[in-house]
C-alpha positions as CSV (number, residue, x, y, z in Angstrom):
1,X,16.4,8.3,25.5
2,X,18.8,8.3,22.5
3,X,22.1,9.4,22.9
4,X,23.5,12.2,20.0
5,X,27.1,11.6,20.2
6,X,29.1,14.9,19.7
7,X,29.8,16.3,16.4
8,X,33.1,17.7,15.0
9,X,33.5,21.0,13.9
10,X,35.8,22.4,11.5
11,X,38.0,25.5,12.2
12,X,39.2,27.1,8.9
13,X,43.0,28.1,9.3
14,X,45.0,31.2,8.5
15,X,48.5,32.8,8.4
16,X,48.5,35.0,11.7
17,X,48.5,38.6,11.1
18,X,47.9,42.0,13.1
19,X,44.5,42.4,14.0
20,X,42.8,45.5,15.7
21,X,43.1,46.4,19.5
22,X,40.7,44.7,21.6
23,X,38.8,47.0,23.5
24,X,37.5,44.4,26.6
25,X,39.9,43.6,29.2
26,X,39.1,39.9,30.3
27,X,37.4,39.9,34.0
28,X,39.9,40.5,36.8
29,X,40.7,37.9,39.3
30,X,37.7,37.8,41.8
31,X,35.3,39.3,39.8
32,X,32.5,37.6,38.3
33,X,32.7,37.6,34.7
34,X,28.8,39.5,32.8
35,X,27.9,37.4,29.6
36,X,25.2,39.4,27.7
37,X,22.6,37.2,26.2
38,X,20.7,38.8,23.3
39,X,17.4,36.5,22.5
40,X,14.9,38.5,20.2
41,X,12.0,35.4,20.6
42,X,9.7,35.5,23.5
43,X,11.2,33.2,27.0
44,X,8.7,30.6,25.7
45,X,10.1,29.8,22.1
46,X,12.4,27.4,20.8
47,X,15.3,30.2,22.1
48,X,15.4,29.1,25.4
49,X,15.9,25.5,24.8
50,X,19.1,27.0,23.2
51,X,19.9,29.3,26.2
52,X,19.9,26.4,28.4
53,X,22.6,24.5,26.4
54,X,24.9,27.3,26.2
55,X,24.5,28.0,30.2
56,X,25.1,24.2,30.5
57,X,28.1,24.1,28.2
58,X,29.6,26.9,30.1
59,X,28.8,25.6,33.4
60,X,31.0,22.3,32.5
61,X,34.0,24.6,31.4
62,X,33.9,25.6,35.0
63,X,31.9,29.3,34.3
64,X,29.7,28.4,37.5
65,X,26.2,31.3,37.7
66,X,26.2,33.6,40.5
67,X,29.8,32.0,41.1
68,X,32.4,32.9,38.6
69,X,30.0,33.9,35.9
70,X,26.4,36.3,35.8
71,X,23.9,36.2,32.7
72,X,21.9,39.2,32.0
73,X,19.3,37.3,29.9
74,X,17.2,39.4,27.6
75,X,14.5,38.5,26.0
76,X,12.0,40.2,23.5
77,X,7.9,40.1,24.2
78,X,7.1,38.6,21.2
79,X,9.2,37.1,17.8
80,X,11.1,40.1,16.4
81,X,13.1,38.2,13.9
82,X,11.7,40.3,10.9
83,X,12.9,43.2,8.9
84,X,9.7,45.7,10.3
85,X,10.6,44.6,13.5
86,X,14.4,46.5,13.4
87,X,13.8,49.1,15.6
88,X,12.5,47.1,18.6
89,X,15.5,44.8,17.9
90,X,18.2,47.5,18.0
91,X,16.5,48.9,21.4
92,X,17.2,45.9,23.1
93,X,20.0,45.6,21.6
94,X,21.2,49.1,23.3
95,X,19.4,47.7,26.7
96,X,22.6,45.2,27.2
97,X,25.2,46.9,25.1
98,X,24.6,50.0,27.8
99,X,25.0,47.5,30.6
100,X,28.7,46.5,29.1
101,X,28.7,42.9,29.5
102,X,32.4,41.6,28.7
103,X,31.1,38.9,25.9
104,X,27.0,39.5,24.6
105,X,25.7,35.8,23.2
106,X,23.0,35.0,20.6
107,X,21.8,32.9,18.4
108,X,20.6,33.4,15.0
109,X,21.8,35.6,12.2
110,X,18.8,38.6,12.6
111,X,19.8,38.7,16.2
112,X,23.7,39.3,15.1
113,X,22.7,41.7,12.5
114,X,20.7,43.8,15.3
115,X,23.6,43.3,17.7
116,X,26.4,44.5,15.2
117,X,24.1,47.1,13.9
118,X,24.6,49.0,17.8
119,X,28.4,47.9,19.0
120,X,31.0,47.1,16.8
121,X,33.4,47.1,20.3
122,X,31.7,44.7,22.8
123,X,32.4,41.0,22.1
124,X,29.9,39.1,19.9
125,X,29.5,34.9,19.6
126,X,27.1,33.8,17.5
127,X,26.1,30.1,17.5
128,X,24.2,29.7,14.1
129,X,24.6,32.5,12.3
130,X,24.7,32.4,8.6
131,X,26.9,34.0,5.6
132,X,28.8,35.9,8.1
133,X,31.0,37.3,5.7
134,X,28.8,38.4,3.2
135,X,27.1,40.1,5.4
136,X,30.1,41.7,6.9
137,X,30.1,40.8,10.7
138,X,33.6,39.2,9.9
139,X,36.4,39.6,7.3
140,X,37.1,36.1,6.7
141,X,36.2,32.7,8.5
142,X,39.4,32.4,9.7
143,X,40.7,35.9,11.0
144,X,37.6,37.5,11.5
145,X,38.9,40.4,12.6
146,X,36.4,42.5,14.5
147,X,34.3,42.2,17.5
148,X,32.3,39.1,16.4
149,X,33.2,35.4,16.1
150,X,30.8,32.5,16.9
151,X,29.6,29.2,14.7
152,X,28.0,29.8,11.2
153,X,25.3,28.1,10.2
154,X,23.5,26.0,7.0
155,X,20.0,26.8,7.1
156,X,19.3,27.5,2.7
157,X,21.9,25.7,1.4
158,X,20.5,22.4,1.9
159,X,17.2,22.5,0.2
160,X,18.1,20.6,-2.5
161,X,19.4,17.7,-0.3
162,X,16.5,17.7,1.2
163,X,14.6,17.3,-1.8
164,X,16.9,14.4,-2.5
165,X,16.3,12.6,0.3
166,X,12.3,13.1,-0.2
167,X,12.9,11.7,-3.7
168,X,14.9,9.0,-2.5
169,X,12.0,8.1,0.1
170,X,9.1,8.5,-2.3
171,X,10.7,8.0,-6.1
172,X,7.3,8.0,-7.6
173,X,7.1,11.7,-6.6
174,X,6.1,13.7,-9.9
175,X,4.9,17.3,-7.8
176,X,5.7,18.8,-4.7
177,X,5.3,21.5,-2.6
178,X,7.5,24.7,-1.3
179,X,6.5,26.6,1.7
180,X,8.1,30.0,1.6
181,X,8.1,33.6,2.4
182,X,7.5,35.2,-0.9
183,X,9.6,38.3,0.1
184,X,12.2,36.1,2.4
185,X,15.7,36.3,0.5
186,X,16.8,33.1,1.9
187,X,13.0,30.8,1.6
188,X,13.9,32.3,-2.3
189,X,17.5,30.9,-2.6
190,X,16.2,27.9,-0.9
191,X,13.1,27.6,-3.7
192,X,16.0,27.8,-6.9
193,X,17.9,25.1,-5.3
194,X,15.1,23.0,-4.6
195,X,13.6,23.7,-8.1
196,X,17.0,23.1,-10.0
197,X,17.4,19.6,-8.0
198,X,13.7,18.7,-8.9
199,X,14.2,20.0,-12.5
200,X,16.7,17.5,-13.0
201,X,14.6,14.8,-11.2
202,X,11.7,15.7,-13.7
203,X,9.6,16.8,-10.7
204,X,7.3,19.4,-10.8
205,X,7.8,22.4,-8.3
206,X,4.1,24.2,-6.6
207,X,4.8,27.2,-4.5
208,X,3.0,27.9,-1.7
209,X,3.1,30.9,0.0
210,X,2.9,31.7,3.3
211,X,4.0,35.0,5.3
212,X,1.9,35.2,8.4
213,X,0.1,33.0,10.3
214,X,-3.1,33.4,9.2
215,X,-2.1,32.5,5.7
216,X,-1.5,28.8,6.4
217,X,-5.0,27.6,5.0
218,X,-4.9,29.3,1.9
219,X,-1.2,28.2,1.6
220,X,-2.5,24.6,1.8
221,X,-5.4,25.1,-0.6
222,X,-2.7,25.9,-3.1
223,X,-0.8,22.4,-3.1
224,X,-4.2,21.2,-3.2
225,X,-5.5,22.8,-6.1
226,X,-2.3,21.7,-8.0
227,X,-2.5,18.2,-6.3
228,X,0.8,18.5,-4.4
229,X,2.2,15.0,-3.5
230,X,4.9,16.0,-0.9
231,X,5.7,19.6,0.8
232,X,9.0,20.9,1.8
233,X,8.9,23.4,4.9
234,X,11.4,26.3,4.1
235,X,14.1,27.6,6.7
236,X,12.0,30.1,8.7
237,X,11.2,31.2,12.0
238,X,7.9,31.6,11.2
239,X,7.6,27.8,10.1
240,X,9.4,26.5,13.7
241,X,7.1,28.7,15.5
242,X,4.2,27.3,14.1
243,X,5.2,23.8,12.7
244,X,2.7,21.8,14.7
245,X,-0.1,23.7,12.9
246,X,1.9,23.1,9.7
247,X,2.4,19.5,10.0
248,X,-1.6,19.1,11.1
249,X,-2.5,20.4,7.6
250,X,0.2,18.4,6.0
251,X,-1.2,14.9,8.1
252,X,-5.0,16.3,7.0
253,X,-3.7,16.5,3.5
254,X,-2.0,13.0,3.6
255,X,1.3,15.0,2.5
256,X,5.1,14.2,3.1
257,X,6.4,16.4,5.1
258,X,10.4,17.9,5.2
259,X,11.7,19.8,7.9
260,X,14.8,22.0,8.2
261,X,15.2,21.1,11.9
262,X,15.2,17.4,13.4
263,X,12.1,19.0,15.8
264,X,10.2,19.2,12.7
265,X,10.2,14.9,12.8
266,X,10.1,14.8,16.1
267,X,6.8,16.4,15.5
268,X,5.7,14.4,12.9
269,X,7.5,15.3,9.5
270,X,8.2,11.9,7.5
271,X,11.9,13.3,7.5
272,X,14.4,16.4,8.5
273,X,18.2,16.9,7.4
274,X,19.9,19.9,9.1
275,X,23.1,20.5,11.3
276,X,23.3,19.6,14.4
277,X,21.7,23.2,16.4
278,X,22.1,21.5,20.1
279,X,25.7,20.9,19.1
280,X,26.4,24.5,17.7
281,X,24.9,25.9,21.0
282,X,27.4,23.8,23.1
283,X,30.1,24.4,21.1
284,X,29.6,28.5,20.8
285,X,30.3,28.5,25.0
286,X,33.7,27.3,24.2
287,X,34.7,31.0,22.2
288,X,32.9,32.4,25.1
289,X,35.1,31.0,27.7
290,X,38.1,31.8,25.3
291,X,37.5,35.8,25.5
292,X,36.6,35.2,29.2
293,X,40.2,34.3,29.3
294,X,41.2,36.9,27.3
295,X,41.6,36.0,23.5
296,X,40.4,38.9,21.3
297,X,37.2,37.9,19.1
298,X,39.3,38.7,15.8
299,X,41.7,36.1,16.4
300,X,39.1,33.5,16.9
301,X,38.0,31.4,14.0
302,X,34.2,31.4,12.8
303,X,33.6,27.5,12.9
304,X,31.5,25.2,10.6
305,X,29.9,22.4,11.4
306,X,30.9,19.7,9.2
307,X,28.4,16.7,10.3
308,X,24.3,17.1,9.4
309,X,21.6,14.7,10.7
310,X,19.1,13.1,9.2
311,X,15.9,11.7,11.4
312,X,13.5,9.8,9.6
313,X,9.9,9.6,10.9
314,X,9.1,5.8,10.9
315,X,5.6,6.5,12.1
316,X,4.8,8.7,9.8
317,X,6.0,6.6,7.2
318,X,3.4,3.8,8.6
319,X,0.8,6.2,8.7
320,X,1.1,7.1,4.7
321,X,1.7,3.7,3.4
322,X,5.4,4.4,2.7
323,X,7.9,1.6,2.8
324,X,11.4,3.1,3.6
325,X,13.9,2.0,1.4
326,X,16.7,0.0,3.8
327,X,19.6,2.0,2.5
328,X,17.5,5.6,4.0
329,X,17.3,3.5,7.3
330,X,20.9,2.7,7.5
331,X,22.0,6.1,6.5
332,X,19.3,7.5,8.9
333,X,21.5,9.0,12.1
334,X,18.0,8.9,14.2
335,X,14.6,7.1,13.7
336,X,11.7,7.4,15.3
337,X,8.8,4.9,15.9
């Protein structure tokens, strides 16, 4: 098993100022402390990999379950993490809030959106939540300055790096493929920074769209028909739910495939380049334990992870008569074979 050595994270810093009462009292002495946490996947997905290394984080800062610490997990029935699935998300959302947990845990930025949508009191930590500002679950990075603090994320912003690094692994590349949500604000951001960094490459841009399941066939047809030589997989729930069908059709196609999460190479993309998501789960139990102890959520920092990984798929690379330039190899933080 290969070892991921810890990641640092940087804090941005700010003068100190007033900041707003803090409504939770931290647990008294000899009582056990309630951590709410807020999963709107199925107990099957991806989610509770994540759950797991949060309990396990908090279990080595000494927050021992059924000791000094209860977890009211709640999970949804199915994936909710869509805009038509609100309602469902905001009532069970008001499940925990009405239980009054003194800190409520989650992961992803449509699970923080729910959550703030329903208490702007309780405590809120969020370990990979993006644009927190602009979408107004904290004032600034470094003095948030309400109920909600946590680690933000990169998920969009690194489309064109990983178009790059595809480049870089297969220069001849003159097309390739985008998977995307045609209606998804962030699978469009991620397309115009993917197309302006191919643009510049002189490399041809074939959108494929995909927005339920069921649409993955036609999708495929598409970069097909336009003779796609390479497909980059868009940041999307939908996509990590059902990449192992998505990197079939990609291996049927004989296509280069890039993931936004290192799973997606563990599964048989050629490559992924993302932040470290195991490390952003750890690291979010560390502001938990600080409001356990008392420190109000507005004072606490929104960290950024600062390091990325890049996991190149040897195999794969075998499999589609790719040679992989030495420099990718050295600069590769994980390879498999």
């Amino acid at each position: 098993m290969q070892h991921m050595r810890r990641r640092q994270f940087l804090v941005a810093l700010a003068a100190l100022s007033m900041s707003p009462a803090y409504s939770q009292a931290p647990p008294r002495a000899g009582r056990i402390a309630q951590v709410g946490i807020y999963i709107t996947s199925p107990p099957e997905s991806l989610q509770r990999h994540y759950v797991r290394l949060f309990v396990e984080e908090m279990t080595q800062l000494g927050w021992v379950e059924g000791s000094t610490v209860a977890y009211d997990r709640v999970y949804a029935s199915r994936d909710l993490r869509w805009p038509d699935h609100k309602s469902e998300m905001h009532g069970i959302a008001r499940t925990l809030v009405e239980r009054k947990p003194d800190v409520i845990w989650l992961a992803s930025s449509s699970s923080a959106t729910a959550m703030l949508d329903v208490t702007r009191t309780l405590p809120i930590v969020g370990s990979a939540v993006s644009e927190v500002v602009e979408r107004g679950f904290a004032k600034s990075l470094a003095r948030p300055g309400g109920n909600f603090t946590g680690i933000s994320n990169f998920a969009w912003e690194l489309g064109a790096k990983r178009f790059q690094l595809l480049h870089e692994m297969v220069p001849k590349l003159t097309r390739v493929g985008v998977l995307m949500h045609p209606k998804n604000p962030n699978t469009i951001r991620e397309l115009k920074t993917v197309e302006e960094a191919a643009a510049a490459a002189r490399v041809s841009v074939i959108r494929a769209m995909m927005d339920r399941e069921d649409q993955l066939d036609a999708a495929f047809d598409e970069l097909a028909k336009h003779r796609a030589e390479a497909v980059l997989i868009t940041h999307l729930p939908l996509y990590q739910n059902h990449r192992k069908a998505i990197l079939k059709r990609a291996t049927e196609q004989r296509l280069p495939a890039v993931g936004h999460r290192t799973f997606f190479a563990e599964d048989g993309a050629l490559l992924a380049y993302s932040t470290i998501l195991d490390e952003q789960m750890r690291r979010s139990a560390h502001l938990v334990d600080k409001i356990l102890k008392g420190t109000n959520p507005a004072d606490i920092p929104i960290e950024q992870p600062t390091k990325f990984e890049l996991v190149i798929n040897r195999r794969t690379a075998r499999s589609l008569g790719l040679n992989i330039p030495q420099r990718m190899l050295i600069q590769a933080d994980r390879i498999i074979d």
